[in-house]
GUSEVO-705169 format. One line per 3 residues: number of its first residue (from 1); their letters; for each residue x, y, z of C-alpha. Coordinates in Angstrom, 3 decimals. Example, Ala and Ser with C-alpha at 12.3 -4.5 7.8 and 13.67 -1.06 7.14 Angstrom:
2
1	as	12.300:-4.500:7.800 | 13.670:-1.060:7.140
END
This chain:
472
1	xxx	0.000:0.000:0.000 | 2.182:2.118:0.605 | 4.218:1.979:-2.609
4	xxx	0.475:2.827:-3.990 | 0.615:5.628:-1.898 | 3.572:7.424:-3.134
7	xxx	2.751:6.657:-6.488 | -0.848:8.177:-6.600 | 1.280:11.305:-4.418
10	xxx	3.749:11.568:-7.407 | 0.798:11.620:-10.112 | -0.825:14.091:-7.981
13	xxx	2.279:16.241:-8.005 | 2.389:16.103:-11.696 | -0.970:17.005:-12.189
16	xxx	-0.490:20.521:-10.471 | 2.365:20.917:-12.788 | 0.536:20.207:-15.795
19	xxx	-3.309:22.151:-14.504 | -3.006:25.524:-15.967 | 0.504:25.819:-16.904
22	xxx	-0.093:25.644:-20.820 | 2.218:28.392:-20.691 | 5.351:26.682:-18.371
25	xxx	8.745:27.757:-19.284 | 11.097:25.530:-20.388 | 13.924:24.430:-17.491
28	xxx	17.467:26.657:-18.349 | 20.660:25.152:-18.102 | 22.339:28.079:-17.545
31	xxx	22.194:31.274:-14.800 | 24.215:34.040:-13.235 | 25.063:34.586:-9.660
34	xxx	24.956:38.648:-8.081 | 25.522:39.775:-5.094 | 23.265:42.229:-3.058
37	xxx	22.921:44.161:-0.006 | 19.604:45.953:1.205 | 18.743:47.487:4.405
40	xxx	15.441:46.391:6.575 | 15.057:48.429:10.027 | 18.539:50.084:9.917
43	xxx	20.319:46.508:9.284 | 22.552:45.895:6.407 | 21.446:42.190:4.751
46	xxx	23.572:40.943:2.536 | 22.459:37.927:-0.378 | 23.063:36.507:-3.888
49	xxx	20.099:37.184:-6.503 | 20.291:33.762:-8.826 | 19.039:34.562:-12.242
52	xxx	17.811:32.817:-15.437 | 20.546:33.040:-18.290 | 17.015:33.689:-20.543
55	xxx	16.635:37.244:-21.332 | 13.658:38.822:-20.432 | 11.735:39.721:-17.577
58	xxx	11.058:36.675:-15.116 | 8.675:35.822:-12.214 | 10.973:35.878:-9.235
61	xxx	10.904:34.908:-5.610 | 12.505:36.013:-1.920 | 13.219:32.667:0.195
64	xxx	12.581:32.968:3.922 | 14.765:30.409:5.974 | 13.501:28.549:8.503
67	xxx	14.673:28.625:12.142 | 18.140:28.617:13.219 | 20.696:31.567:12.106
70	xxx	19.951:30.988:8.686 | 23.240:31.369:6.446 | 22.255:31.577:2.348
73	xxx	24.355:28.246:1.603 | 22.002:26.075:3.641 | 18.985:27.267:0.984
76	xxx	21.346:26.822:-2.513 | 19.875:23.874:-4.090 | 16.213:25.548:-3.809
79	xxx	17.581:28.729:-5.214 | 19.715:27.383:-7.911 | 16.948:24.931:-8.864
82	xxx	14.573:27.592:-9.724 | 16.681:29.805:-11.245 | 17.463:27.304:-13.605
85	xxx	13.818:26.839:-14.027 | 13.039:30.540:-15.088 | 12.189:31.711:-11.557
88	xxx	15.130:34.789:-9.916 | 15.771:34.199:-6.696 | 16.797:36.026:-4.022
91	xxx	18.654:34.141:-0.778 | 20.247:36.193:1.722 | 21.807:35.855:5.129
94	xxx	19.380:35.744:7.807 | 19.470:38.514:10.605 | 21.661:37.768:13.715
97	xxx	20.620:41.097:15.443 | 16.926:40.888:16.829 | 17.090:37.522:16.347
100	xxx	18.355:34.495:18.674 | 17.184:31.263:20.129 | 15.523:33.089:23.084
103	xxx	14.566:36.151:20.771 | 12.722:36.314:17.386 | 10.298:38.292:15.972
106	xxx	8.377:37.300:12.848 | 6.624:40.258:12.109 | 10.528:41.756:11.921
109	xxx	11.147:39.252:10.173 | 8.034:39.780:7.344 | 10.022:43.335:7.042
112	xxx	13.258:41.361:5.725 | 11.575:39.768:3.369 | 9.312:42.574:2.220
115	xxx	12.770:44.763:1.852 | 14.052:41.285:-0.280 | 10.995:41.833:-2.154
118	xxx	11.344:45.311:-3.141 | 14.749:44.738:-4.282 | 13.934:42.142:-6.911
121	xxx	10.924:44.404:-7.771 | 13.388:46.790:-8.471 | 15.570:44.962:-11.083
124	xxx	14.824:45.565:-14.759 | 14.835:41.721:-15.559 | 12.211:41.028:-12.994
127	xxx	8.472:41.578:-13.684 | 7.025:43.406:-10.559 | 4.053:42.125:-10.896
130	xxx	5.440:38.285:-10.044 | 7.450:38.512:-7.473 | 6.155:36.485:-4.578
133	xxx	7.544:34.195:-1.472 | 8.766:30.674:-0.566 | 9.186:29.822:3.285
136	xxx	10.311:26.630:4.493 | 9.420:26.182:8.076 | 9.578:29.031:10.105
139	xxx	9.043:30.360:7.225 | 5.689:29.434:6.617 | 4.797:31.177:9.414
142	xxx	6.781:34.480:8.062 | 5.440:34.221:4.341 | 1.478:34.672:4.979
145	xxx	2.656:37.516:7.308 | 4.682:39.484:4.818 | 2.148:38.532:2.177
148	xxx	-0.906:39.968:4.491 | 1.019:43.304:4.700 | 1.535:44.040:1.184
151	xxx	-0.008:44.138:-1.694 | 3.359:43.828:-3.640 | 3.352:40.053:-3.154
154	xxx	2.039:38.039:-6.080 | 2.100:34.560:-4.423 | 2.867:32.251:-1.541
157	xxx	4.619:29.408:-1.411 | 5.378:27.563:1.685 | 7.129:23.649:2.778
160	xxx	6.657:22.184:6.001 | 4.780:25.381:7.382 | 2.700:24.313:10.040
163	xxx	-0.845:25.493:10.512 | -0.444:25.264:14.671 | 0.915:27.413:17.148
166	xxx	4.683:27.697:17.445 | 4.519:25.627:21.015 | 1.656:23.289:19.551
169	xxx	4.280:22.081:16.930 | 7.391:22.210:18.751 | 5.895:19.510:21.018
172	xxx	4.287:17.545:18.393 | 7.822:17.144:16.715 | 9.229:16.243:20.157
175	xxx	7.044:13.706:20.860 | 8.105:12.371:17.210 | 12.165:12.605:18.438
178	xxx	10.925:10.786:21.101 | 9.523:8.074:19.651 | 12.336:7.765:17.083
181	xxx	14.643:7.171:20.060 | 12.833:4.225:21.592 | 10.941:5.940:24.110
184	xxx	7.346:5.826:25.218 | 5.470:5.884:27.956 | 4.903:9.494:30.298
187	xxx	7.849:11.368:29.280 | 6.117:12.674:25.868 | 2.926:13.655:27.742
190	xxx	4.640:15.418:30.340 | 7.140:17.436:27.389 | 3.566:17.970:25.614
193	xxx	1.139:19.499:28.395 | 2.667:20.537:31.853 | 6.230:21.032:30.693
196	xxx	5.477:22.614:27.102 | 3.247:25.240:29.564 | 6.142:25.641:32.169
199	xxx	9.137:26.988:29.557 | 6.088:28.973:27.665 | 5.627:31.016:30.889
202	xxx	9.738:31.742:31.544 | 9.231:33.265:28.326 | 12.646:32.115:27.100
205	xxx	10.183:30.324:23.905 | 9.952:33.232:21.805 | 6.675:33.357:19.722
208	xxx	5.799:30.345:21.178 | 2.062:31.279:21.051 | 2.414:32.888:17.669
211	xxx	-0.788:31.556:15.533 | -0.661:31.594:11.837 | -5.030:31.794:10.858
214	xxx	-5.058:35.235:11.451 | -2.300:35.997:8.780 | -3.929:33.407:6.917
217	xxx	-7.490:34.886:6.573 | -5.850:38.113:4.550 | -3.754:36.139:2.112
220	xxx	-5.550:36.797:-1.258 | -3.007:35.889:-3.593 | -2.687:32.287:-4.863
223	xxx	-0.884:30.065:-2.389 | 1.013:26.569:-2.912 | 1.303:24.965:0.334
226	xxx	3.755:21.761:0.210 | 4.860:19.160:2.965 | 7.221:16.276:2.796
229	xxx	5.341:12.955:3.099 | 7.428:12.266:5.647 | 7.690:15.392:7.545
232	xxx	8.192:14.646:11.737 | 8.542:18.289:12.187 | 5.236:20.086:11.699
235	xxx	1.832:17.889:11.432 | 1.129:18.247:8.257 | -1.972:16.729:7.385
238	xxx	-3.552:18.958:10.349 | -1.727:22.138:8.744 | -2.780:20.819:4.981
241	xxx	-6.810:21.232:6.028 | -6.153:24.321:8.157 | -4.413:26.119:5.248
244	xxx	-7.123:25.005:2.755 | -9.877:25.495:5.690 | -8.646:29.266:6.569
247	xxx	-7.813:30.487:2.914 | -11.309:29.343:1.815 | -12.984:31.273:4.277
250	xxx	-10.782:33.938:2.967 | -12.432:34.106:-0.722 | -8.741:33.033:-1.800
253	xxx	-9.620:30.566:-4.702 | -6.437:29.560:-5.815 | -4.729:27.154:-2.795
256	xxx	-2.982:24.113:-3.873 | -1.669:21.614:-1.111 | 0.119:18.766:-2.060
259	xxx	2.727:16.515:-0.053 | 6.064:15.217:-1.955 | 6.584:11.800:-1.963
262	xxx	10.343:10.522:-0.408 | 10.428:14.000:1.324 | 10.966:15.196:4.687
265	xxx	10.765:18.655:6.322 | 12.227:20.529:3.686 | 11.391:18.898:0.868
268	xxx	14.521:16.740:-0.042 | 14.580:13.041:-0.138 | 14.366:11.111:3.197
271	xxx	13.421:7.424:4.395 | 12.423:8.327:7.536 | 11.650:12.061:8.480
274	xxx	14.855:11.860:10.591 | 18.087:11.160:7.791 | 18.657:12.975:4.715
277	xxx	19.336:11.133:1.235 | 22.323:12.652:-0.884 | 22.652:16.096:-2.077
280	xxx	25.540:18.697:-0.825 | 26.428:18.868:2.941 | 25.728:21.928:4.871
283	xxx	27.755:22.113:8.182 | 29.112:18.484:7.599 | 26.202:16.893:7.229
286	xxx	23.672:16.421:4.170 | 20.685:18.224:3.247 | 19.580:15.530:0.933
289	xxx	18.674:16.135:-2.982 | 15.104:17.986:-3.753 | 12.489:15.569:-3.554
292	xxx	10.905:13.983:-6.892 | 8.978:16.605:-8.786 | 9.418:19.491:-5.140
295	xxx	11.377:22.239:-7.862 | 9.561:21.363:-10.735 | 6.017:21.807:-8.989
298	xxx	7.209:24.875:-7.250 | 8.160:26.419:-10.756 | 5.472:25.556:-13.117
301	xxx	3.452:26.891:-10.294 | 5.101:30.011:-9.992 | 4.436:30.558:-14.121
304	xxx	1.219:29.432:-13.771 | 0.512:32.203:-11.704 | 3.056:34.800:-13.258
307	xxx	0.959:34.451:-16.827 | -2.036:34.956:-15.295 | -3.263:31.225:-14.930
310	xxx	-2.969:30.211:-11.273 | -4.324:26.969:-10.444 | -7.923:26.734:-8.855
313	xxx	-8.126:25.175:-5.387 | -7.309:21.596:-5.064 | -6.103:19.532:-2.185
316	xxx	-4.516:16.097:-2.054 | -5.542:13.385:0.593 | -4.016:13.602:3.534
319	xxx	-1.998:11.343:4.990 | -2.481:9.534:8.284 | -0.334:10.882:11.353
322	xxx	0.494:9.051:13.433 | -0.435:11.409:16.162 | -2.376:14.228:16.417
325	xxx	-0.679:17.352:17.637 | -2.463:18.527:21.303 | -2.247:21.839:22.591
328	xxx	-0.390:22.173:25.773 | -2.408:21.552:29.582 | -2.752:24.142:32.022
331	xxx	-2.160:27.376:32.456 | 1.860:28.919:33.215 | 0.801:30.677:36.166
334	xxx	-0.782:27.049:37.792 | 2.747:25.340:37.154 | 4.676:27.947:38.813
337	xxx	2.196:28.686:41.643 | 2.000:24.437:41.917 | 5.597:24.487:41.775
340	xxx	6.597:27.282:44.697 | 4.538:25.909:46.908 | 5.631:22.259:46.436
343	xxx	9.536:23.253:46.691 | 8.538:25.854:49.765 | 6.333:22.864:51.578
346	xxx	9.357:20.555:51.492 | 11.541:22.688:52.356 | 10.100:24.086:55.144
349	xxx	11.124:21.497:57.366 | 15.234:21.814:57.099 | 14.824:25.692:56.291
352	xxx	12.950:25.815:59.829 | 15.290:24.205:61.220 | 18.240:25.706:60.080
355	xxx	16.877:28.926:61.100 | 16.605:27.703:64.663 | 20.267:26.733:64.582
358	xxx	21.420:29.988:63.523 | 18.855:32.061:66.302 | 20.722:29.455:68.675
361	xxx	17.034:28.207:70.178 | 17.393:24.983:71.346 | 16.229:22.185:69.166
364	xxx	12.711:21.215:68.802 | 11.748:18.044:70.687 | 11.062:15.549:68.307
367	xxx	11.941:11.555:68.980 | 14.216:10.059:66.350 | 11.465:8.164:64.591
370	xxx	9.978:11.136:63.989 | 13.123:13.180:62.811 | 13.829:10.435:60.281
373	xxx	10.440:9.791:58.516 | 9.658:14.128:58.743 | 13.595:14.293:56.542
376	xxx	12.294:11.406:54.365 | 9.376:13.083:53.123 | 11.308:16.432:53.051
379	xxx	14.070:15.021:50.646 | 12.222:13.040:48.898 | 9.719:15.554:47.726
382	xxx	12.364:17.993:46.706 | 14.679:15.407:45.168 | 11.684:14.096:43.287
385	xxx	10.011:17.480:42.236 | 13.313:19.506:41.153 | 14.234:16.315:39.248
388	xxx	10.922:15.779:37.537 | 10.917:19.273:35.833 | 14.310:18.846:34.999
391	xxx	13.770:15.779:32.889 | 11.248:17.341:30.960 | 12.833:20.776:30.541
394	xxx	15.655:18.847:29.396 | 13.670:17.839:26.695 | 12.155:20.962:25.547
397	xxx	15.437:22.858:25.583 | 17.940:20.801:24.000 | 15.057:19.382:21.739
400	xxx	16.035:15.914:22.726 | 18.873:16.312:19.706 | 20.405:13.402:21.115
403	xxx	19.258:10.239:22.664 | 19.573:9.329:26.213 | 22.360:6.917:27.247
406	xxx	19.867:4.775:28.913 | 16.610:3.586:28.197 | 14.566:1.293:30.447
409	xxx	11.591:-0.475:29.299 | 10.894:2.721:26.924 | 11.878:5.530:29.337
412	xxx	14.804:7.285:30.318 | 17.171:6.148:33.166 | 16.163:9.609:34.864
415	xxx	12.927:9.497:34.056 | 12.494:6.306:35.381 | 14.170:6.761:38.518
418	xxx	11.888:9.838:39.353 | 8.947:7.689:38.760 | 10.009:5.656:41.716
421	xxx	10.714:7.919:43.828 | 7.532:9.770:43.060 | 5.880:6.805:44.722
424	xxx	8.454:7.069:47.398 | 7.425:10.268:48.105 | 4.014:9.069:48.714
427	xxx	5.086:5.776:50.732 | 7.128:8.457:53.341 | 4.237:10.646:53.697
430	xxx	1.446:8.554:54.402 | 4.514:6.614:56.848 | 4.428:10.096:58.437
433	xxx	0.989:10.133:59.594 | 1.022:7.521:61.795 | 4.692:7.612:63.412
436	xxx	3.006:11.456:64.454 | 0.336:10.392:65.789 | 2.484:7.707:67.996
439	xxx	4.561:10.709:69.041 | 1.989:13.238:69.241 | 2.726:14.262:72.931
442	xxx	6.036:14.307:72.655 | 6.491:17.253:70.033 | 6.007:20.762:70.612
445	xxx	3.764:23.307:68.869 | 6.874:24.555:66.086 | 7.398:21.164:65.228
448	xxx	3.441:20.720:65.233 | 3.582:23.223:62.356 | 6.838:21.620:60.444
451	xxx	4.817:18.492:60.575 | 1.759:19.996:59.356 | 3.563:21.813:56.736
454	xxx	5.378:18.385:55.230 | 1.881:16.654:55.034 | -0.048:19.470:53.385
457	xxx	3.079:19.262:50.831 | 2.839:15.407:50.214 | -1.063:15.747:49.743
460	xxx	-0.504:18.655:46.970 | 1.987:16.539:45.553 | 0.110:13.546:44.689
463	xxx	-2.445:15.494:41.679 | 0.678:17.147:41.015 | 2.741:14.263:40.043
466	xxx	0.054:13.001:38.243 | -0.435:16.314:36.248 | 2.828:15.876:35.138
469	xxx	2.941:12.289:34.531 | 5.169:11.118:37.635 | 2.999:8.303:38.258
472	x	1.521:6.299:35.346
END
């Protein structure tokens, strides 16, 4: 079947190519390389305009990277491939000022490519009235935002541009990593609700809540929306039927979505989603070649539209995911309130005493018994809690790039070992209750309230742990 599948994909792909496009240009063998500089809120950007050895005016096209810093190398086979097709293109360094792994700003960047825009509009072999946008990731967040701004953009074209949220599809590709690596269970839960809402509310996940409808619902200009059939990165088939859903409602009658067959993310040849297949190496490592029929689609498209016969709306099936993205649990301000008072219940107990010792009061009463299951419940809990978060934050900041040394019976060593003591933590409180009550008139009223505090913690931590997956 699934041989079927890619084959029907690849006939689909053809048809777009062939629907409308009497007019197609013929694929150069030839083109010239330029560089350029232009300027986009008092920064300097500096690219290489690739362009058709034809003479004559061309349609022509800005490519917006996706995220990361961006260099113009990484983006060279797109750029070269359509220029050779009859399409100038314009790739230029990304921004490194505004713009960082804590920092980013799409609607700055929508200016950069608007100023990318106005410099190919400016060139006397370009036709300003086809100049348009491609934007691979990222990027298809950036394109329908530059394109809603201006009227000087003739089309859109995005790959692997997700129709979620930023955070939505962050964790949706995590839980994909995850899976890749051999692991299951609670850990891509807790990565997807509690701990994608925890790092959303440090604010260190720039435009994490960023949502791409609105933008959407004021592109009027024709649109060709592409995924790779085997894209882990952004859930395509949900982003497919938003894109079609939200452009419709739009009046925009000319929105093509299609998904290339032996592609990944960015449209070059994979097996899995996760390796690339041939092609130059960027940074040591390949990018994989285009994807069967992704440049040739993309630029019979783009003349489609440039001599005024863009495509009416079509959409290919989707494919099945194999999950459906979720949006993130809870609120930021429950985690951290959840979390304060958690750390500040178990810590209560040494903190209180600690403070004693340096006031030089004389030690509470409290028989050993006591002493040892009140510390038990006190480590435990803070041990368990600080190391819980930190499992899952690991994940969401290093985006689980590499797999853990360990895996036990599909979770990670750490992971797993929190799990237990989660349930420790809850075997040493309710062991608390009684050994008090044994001791009850032996204890004085401070250590009354340490006790008091350390049970009140243990009870808060039980929905807690299961909020964030420490017990299933």
């Amino acid at each position: 079947m699934r041989v079927v599948h890619s084959v029907l994909v690849s006939l689909l792909l053809a048809l777009v190519a062939a629907a409308g496009i009497a007019n197609a240009q013929p694929v150069q063998q030839d083109m010239t390389e330029t560089d350029v500089a232009f300027d986009s809120h008092g920064l300097t950007l500096r690219g290489t305009v690739f362009t058709p050895a034809s003479a004559g005016w061309h349609p022509a096209v800005v490519l917006i990277h996706g995220s990361g810093p961006g260099p113009r190398p990484e983006y060279l086979p797109e750029a070269q491939a359509f220029a050779r097709a009859g399409v100038t293109t314009l790739v230029f360094d990304k921004r490194t000022v505004g713009y960082s792994g804590t920092h980013r700003d799409f609607s700055l960047l929508a200016d950069d490519a608007l100023a990318g825009v106005a410099l190919l509009r400016a060139r006397t072999d370009v036709d300003p009235a086809a100049v348009g946008l491609w934007g691979f990731s990222e990027g298809g967040w950036v394109a329908p935002l530059a394109a809603a701004r201006s009227p000087e953009i003739a089309f859109v074209v995005t790959i692997g541009g997700s129709g979620r949220t930023v955070l939505r599809t962050q964790t949706w590709s995590l839980r994909n990593r995850l899976a890749h690596q051999g692991i299951s269970g609670s850990l891509p839960a807790a990565v997807a609700g509690p701990g994608a809402q925890f790092i959303d509310g440090t604010g260190l996940f720039p435009e994490a809540n960023f949502d791409p409808v609105p933008a959407l619902a004021q592109v009027h200009v024709p649109v060709l929306a592409l995924w790779g059939e085997h894209d882990v990165k952004v859930p395509a088939a949900e982003s497919a039927e938003i894109f079609q859903r939200e452009l419709a409602r739009a009046g925009n009658r000319s929105v093509t979505t299609r998904f290339v067959p032996g592609a990944g993310h960015n449209g070059h040849r994979t097996t899995d989603g996760f390796d690339s297949v041939g092609g130059a190496e960027f940074e040591g490592k390949p990018l994989g070649e285009l994807g069967p029929g992704y440049a040739e689609v993309i630029t019979d498209w783009i003349h489609a539209v440039a001599t005024g016969h863009p495509p009416a709306s079509s959409a290919a099936p989707t494919p099945t995911e194999v999950a459906l993205s979720r949006a993130p649990d809870g609120r930021p301000a429950y985690e951290y309130a959840a979390l304060t008072i958690l750390l500040l219940g178990f810590a209560a107990y040494p903190l209180s005493a600690a403070i004693r010792m340096l006031l030089r009061h004389s030690p509470a009463r409290r028989p050993a018994g006591l002493r040892w299951a009140a510390r038990s419940v006190s480590a435990l809990g803070l041990v368990t809690v600080l190391g819980g978060v930190s499992c899952v934050m690991w994940v969401l900041v290093t985006g689980a790039q590499r797999a853990p040394a360990s895996i036990v019976l599909g979770q990670p060593l750490p992971w797993l070992i929190v799990h237990i003591l989660a349930a420790a933590v809850l075997l040493a409180t309710a062991a608390l209750v009684p050994t008090w009550w044994r001791n009850r008139d032996r204890i004085d009223a401070i250590s009354r309230v340490q006790l008091a505090t350390l049970l009140l913690a243990g009870c808060a931590f039980l929905p807690w742990a299961v909020h964030w997956q420490l017990l299933g």
